[in-house]
N, CA and C of each residue as an Amber inpcrd file, in Angstrom:
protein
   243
   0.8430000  -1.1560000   0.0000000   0.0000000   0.0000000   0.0000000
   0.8980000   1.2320000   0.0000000   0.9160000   1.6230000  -0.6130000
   0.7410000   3.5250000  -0.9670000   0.5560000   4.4560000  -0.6590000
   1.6110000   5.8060000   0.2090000   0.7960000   7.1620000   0.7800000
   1.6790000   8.5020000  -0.2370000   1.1380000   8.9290000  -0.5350000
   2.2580000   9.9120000  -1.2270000   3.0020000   9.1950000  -1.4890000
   3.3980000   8.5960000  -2.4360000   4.5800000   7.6190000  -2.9630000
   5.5260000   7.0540000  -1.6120000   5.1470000   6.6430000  -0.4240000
   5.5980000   6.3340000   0.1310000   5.2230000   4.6590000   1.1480000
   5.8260000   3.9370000   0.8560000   5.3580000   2.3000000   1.5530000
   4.9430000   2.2050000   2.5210000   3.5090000   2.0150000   2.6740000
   2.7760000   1.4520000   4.2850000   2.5740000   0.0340000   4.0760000
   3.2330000  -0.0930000   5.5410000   3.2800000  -1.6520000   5.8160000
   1.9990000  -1.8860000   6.8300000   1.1830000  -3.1430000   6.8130000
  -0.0050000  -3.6970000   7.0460000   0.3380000  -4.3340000   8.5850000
   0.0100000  -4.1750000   9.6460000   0.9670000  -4.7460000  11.2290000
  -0.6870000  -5.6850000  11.4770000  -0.1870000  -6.4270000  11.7660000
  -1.5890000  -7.4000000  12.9400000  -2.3110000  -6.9650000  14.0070000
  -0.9120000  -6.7070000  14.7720000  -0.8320000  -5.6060000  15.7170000
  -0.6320000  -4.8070000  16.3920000  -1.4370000  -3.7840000  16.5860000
  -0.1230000  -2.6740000  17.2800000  -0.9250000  -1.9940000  18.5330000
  -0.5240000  -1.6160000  19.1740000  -0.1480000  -1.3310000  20.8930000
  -0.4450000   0.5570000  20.2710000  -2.0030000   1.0010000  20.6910000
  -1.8550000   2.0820000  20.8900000  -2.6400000   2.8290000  22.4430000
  -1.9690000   3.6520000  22.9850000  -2.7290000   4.0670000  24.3020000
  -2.6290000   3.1520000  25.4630000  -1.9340000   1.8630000  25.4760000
  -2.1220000   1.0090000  25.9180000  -2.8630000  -0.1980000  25.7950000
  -3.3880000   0.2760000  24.3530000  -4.5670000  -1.0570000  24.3750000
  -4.0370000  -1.6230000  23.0910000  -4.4720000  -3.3830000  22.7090000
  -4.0600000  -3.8580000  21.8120000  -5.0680000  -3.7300000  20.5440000
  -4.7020000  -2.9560000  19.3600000  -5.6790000  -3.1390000  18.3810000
  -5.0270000  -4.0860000  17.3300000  -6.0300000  -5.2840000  17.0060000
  -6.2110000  -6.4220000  16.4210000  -6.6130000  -6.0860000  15.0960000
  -6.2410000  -6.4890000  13.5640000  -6.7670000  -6.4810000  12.4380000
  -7.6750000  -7.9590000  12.7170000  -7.4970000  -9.0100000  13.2950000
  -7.9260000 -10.0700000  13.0170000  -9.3500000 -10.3410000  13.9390000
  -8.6000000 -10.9860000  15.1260000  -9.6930000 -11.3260000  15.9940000
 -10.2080000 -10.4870000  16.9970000 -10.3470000  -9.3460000  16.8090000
 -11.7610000  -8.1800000  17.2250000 -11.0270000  -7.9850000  18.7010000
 -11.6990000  -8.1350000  19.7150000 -10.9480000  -7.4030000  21.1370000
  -9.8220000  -8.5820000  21.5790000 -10.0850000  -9.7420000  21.3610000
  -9.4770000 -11.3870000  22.0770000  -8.2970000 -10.6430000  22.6840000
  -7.2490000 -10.1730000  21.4130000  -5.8990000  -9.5610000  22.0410000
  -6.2840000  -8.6900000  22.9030000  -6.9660000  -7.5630000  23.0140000
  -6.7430000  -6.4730000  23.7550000  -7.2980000  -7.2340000  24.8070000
  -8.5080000  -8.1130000  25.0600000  -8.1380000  -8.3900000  26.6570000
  -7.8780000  -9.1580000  27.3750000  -7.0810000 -10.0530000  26.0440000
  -5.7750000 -10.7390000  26.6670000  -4.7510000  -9.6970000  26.9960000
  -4.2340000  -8.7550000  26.6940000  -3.8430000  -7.6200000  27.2810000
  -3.7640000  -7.1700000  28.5930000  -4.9190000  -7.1710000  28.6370000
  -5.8430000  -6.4010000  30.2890000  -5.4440000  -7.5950000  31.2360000
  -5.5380000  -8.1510000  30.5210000  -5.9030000  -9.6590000  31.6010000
  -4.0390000  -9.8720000  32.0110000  -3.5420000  -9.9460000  31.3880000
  -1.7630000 -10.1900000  31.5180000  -1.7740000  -8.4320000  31.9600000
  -2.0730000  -7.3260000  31.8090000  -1.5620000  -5.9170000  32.7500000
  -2.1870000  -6.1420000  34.4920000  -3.4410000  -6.6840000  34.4160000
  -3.6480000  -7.0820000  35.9720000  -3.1920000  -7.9510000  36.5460000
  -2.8300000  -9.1410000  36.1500000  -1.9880000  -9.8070000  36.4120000
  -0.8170000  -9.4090000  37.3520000  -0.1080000  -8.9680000  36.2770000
   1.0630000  -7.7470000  36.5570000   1.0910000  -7.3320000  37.5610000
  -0.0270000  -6.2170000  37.9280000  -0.0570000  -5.4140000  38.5420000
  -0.3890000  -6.0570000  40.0800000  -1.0620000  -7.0440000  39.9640000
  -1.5810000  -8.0940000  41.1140000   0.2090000  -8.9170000  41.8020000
   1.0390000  -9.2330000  41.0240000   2.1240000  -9.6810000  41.0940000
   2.8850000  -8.8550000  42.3170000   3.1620000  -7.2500000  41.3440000
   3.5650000  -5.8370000  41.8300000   3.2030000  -5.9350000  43.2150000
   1.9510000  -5.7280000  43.1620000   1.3190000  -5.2520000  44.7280000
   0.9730000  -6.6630000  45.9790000   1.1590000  -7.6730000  45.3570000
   0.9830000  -8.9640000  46.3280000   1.1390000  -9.0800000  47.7060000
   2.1290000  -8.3440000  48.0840000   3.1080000  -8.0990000  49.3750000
   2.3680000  -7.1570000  50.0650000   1.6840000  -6.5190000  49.7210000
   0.8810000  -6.0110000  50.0030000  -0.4140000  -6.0730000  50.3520000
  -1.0540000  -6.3190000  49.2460000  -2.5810000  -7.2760000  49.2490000
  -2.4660000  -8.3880000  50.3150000  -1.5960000  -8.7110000  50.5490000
  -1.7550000 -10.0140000  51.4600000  -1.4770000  -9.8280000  52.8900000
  -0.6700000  -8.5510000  52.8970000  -0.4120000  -8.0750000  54.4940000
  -1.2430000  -7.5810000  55.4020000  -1.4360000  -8.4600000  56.5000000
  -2.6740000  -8.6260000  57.0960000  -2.4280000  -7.6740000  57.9080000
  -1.2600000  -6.9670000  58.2730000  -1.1980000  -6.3670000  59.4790000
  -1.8690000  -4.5460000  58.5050000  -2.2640000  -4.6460000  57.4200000
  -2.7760000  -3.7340000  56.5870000  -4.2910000  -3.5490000  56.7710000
  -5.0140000  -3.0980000  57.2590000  -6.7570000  -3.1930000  57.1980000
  -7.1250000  -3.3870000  55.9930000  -7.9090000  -4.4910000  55.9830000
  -8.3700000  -4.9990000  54.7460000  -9.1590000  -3.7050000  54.0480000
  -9.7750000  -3.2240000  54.5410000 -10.4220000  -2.0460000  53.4800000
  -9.4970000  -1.3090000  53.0330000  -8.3380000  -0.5920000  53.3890000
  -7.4280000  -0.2920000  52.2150000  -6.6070000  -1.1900000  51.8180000
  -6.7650000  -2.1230000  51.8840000  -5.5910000  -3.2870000  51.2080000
  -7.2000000  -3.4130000  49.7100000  -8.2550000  -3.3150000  49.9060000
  -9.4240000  -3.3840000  49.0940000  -9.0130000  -1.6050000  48.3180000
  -8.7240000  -1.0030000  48.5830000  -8.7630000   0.4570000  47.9370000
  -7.6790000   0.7850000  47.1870000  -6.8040000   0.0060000  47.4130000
  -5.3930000  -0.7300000  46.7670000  -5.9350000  -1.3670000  45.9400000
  -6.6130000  -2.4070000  46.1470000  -6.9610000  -3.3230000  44.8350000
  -7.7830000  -2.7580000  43.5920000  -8.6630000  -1.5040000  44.1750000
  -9.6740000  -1.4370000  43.3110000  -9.0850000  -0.0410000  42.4870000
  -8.0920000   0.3350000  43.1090000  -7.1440000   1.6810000  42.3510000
  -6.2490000   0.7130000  41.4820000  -5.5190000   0.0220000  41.5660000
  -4.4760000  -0.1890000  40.5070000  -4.6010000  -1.4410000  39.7420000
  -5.3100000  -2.6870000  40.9030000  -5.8190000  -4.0790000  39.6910000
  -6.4930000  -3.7710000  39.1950000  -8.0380000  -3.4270000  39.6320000
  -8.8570000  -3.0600000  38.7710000  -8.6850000  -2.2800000  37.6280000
  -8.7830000  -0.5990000  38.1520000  -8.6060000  -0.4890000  37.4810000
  -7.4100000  -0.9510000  35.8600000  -6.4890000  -1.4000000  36.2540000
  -5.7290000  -2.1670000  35.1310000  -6.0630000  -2.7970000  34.0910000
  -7.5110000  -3.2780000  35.1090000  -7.9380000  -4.7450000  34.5620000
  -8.9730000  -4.1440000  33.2980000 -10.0210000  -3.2410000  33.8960000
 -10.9580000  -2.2050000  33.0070000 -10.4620000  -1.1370000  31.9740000
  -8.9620000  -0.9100000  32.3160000  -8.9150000   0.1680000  31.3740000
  -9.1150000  -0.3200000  30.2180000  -9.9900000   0.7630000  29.2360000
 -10.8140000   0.6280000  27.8550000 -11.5890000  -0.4280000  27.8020000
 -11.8930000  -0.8460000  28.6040000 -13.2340000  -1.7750000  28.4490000
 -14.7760000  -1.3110000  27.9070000 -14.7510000  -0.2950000  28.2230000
 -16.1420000   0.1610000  27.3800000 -16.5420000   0.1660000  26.4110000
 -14.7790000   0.4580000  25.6530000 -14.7840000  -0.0010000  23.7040000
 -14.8460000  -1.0630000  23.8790000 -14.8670000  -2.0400000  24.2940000
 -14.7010000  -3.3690000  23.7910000 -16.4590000  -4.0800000  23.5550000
 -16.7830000  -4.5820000  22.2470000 -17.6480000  -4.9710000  21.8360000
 -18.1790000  -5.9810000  22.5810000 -19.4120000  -6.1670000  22.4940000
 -19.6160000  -7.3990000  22.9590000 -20.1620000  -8.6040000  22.3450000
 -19.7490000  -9.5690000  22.4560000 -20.1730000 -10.8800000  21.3590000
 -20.6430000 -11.9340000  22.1230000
């Protein structure tokens, strides 16, 4: 493909904003994405999340600031099938 006489190449996929956009299979990648960034982020903060000497309601305000959200970011675009 062609821009001003110049070569664009066709990618599967590419990583914009943080989110994965797919030519092929519609969201699957992007929230396989989400799903491996909370992960992550669950990994990160474990030592934490699990420290009891922490009051569970902010060890919960912890979770719902950085897994969660992790886990949701751009979920609203994502179609549903």
């Amino acid at each position: 493909m062609k821009l001003n006489s110049l070569d664009i190449v066709q990618s599967a996929l590419i990583c914009y904003l943080g989110d994965v956009i797919s030519c092929g299979d519609g969201v699957e990648s992007s929230v396989r994405n989400r799903i491996f960034r909370a992960w992550s982020k669950w990994r990160e903060l474990a030592s934490l999340l699990v420290n009891h000497s922490i009051p569970l309601e902010e060890r919960a305000k912890v979770y719902c600031a950085c897994v969660r959200s992790a886990l949701s970011y751009t979920a609203e675009t994502w179609t549903a099938s």
